[in-house]
matplotlib code that plots the C-alpha trace (Angstrom):
import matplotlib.pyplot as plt

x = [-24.7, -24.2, -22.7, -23.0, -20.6, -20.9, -17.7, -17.7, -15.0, -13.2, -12.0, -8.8, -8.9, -5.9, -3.0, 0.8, 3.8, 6.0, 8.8, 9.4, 11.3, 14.3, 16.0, 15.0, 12.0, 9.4, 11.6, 9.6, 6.5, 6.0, 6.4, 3.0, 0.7, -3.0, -5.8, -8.0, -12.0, -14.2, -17.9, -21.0, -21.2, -20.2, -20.1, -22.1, -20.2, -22.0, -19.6, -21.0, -19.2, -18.5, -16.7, -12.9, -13.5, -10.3, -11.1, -13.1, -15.6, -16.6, -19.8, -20.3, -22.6, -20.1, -17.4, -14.7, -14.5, -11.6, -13.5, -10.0, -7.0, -6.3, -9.9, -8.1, -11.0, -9.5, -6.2, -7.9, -8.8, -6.0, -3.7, -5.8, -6.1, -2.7, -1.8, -4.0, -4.2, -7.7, -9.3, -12.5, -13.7, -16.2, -18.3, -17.9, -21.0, -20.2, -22.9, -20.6, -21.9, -18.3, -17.4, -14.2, -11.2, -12.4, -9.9, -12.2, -10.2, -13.2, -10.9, -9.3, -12.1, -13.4, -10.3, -10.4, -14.3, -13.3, -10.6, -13.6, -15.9, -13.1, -11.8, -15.9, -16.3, -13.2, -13.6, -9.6, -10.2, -7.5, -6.2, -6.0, -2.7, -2.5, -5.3, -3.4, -0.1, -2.3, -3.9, -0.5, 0.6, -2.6, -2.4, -1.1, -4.9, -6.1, -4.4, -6.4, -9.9, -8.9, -8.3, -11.7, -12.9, -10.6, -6.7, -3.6, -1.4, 1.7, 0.9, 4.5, 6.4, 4.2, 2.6, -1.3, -2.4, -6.0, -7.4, -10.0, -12.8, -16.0, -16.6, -18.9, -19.0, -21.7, -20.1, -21.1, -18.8, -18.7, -18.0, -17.0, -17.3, -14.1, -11.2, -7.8, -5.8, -3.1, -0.6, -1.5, -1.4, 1.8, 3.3, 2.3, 3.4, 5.4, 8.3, 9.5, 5.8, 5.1, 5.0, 5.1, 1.9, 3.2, 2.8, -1.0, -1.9, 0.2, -2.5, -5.8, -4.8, -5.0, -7.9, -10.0, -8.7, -10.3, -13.0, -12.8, -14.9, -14.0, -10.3, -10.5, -12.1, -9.6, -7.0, -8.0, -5.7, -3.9, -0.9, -2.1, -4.4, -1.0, -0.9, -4.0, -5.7, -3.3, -3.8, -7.9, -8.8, -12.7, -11.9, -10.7, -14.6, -16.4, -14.2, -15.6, -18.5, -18.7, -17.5, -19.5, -22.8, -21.6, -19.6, -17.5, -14.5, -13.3, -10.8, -10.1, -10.3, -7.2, -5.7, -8.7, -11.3, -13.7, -14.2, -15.2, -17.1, -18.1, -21.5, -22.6, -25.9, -27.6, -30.1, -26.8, -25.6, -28.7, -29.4, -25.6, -25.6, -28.7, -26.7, -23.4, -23.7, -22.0, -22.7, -23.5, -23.0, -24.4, -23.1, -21.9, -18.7, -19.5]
y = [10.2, 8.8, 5.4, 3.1, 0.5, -1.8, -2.3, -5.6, -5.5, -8.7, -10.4, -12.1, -15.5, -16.2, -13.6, -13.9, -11.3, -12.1, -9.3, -5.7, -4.7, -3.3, -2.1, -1.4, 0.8, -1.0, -0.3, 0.0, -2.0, -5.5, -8.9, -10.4, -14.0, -13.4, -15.8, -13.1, -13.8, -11.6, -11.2, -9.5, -6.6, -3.4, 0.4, 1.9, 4.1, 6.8, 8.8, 12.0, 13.8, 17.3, 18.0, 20.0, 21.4, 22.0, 19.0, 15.8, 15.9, 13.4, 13.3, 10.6, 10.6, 9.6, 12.4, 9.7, 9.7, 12.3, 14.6, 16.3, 14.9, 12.1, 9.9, 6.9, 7.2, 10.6, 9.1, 6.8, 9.0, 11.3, 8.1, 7.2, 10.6, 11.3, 7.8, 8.3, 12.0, 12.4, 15.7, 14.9, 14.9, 13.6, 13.8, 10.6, 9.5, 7.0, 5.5, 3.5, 0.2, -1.0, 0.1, 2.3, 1.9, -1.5, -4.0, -4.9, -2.8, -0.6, 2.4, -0.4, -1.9, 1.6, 2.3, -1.0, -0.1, 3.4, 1.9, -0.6, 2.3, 4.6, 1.8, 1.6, 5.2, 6.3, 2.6, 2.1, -1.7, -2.3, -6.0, -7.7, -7.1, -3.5, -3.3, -4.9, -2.4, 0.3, -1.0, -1.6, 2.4, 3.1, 0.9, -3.2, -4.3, -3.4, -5.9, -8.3, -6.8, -7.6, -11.6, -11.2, -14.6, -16.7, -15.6, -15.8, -12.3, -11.4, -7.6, -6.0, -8.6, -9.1, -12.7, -12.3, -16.3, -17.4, -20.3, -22.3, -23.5, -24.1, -23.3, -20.4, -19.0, -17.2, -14.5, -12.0, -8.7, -7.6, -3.7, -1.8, 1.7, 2.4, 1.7, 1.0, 2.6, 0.8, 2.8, 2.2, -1.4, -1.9, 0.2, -2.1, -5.0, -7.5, -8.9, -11.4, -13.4, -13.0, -15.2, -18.6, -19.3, -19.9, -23.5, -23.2, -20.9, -22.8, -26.0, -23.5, -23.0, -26.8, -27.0, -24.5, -26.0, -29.4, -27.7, -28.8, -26.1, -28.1, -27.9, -24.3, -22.7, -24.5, -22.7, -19.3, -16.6, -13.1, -11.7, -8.6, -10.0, -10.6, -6.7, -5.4, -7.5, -6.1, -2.3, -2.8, -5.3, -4.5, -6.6, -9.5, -9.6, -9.5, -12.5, -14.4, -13.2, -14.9, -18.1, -18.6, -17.8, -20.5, -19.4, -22.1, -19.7, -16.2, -14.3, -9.8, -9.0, -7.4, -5.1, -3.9, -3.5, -5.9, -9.5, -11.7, -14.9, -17.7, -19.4, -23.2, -21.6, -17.8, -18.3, -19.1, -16.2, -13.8, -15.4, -15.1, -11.3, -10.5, -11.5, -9.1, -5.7, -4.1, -3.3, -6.4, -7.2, -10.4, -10.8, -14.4, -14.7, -13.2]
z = [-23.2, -19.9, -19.3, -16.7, -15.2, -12.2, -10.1, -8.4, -5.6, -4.2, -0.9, 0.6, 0.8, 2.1, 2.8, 3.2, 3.6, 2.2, 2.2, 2.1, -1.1, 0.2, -3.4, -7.2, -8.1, -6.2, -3.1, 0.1, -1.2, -0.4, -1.9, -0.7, -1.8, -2.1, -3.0, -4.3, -4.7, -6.6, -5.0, -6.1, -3.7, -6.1, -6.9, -9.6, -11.5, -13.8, -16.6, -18.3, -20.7, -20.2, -23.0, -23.0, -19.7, -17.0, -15.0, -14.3, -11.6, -9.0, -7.2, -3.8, -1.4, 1.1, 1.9, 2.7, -0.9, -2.8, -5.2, -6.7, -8.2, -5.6, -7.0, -8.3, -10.9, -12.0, -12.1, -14.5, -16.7, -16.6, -16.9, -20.8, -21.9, -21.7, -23.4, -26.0, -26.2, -25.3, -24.5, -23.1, -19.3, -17.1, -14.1, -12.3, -10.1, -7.7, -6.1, -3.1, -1.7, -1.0, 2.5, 2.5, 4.6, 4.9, 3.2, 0.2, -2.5, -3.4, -4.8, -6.7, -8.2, -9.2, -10.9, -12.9, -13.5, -15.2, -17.6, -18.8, -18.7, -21.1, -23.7, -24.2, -24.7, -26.6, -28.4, -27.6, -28.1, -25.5, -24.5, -21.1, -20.9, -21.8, -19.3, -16.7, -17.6, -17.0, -13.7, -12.4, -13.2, -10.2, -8.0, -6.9, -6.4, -9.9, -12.5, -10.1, -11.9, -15.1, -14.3, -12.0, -10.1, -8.1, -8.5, -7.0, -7.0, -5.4, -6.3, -6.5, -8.0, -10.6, -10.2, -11.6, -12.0, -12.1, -10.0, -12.0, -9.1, -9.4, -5.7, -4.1, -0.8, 1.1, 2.7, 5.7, 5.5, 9.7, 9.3, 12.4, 12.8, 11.8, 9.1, 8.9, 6.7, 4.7, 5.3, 9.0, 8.3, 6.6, 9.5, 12.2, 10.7, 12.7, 10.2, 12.8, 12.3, 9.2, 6.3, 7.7, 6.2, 2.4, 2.2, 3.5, 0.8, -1.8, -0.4, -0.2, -4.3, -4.5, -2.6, -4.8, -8.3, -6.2, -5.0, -1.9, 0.3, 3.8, 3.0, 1.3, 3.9, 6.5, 4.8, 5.4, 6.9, 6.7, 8.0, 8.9, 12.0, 13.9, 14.1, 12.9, 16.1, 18.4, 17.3, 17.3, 19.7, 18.6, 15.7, 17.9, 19.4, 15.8, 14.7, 17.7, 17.6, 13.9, 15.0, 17.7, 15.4, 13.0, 10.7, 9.0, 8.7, 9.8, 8.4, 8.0, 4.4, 3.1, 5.4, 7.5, 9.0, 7.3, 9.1, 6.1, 7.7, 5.0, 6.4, 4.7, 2.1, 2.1, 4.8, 7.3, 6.2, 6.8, 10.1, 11.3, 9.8, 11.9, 15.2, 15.0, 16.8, 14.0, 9.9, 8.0, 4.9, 2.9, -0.5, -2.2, -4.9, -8.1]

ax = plt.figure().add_subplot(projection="3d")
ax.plot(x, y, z, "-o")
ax.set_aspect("equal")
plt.show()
């Protein structure tokens, strides 16, 4: 029996580094305050069992995507098999509408998909917070997942709090013809610029539990443009490109590459989308 699970991925609303982590086991990651969003644009993910074979087996379309032991989503299932001393395997269909390399945590979201996807199949009956615990063993982006809609997270220091807003945005995703990779992005970073930003994402938090849009979307910003810009000046034209179409706000999604631009209502957004020279993407929070 095969069973199917959407993947909704998410956005950064607002993004601050804060430190890097210079001691304990979590040196050399950073300390960072996110405003995360979840919207609706997602992966399909397709699990069928192959019973105790040697391996699970992925199957994309796009050949970015791992296929071996490096698939977060085999992670996944390697991570619950051996907690819960499973046997079985899968072939894991992803059907990939979440751009990769492109700052909108699609490998994270997948991951977080194929715990759902596994507690429904083995019927572990697992809680948020185990779910979380587990998320955290894969990656800093998936406990995010399992609080879903508007939250703030500080990823390695362990701060997961959800923002209660009523508020929607109509989002265009800008996606150039190229990614950044994280690791490329957290080695570019600038430490003398960084995180001066705090108390405007401690207000955008207000803002949203107000939901205030003006204010919220006045608030927007990330880190990682002071380097990220620098390194890929291309993304430095999309981001004015947006503006100057009407966007109410611009702002890169996570690390890279994507340019998120939040437009007033839908047909804003299809109209904007139809004027950047790049991949667009319209999709509204979830």
């Amino acid at each position: 029996m095969i069973t199917t699970i959407e993947s909704p991925t998410r956005v950064t609303l607002a993004l601050d580094i804060i430190r890097r982590l210079n001691d304990g086991p979590l040196c050399g990651y950073h300390e960072l305050g996110i405003v995360k969003h979840q919207i609706a644009l997602a992966d399909t993910l397709r699990f069928e069992p192959l019973g105790r074979g040697d391996c699970d087996v992925v199957e994309c379309e796009d050949g970015r995507v791992p296929r071996g032991g490096d698939n977060i989503c085999v992670k996944a299932c390697r991570l619950l098999r051996e907690r819960f001393g499973r046997g079985d395997f899968f072939r894991i269909t992803i059907e990939k509408r979440i751009p990769v390399m492109g700052g909108l945590a699609g490998g994270s979201a997948n991951a977080a998909a194929t715990l759902r996807a596994l507690d429904r199949i083995w019927e572990l009956g697992l809680t948020r917070e185990q779910f979380v615990e587990l998320g955290r063993q894969l990656g800093m982006d998936v406990p995010f997942f399992f609080a879903g809609g508007t939250a703030f997270d500080s990823e390695a220091t362990g701060v997961l709090e959800t923002v209660d807003t009523n508020l929607k945005f109509h989002i265009i995703l800008a996606v150039p013809d190229f990614g950044v990779s994280t690791k490329a992005a957290y080695g570019s970073i600038d430490y003398s610029r960084i995180g001066q930003n705090v108390p405007l994402t401690e207000r955008m938090v207000e803002t949203l539990r107000d939901n205030d849009f003006d204010f919220a979307v006045r608030c927007m910003h990330n880190d990682f443009e002071l380097s990220v810009f620098q390194d890929y000046p291309r993304l430095n034209e999309i981001r004015d490109k947006l503006f100057d179409e009407g966007c109410a706000a611009v702002c890169l999604s996570g690390s890279g590459s994507t340019i998120m631009g939040i437009a007033v209502d839908k047909p804003s957004a299809q109209k904007i989308a139809g004027s950047i020279d790049c991949l667009t993407i319209v999709t509204e929070s979830l």
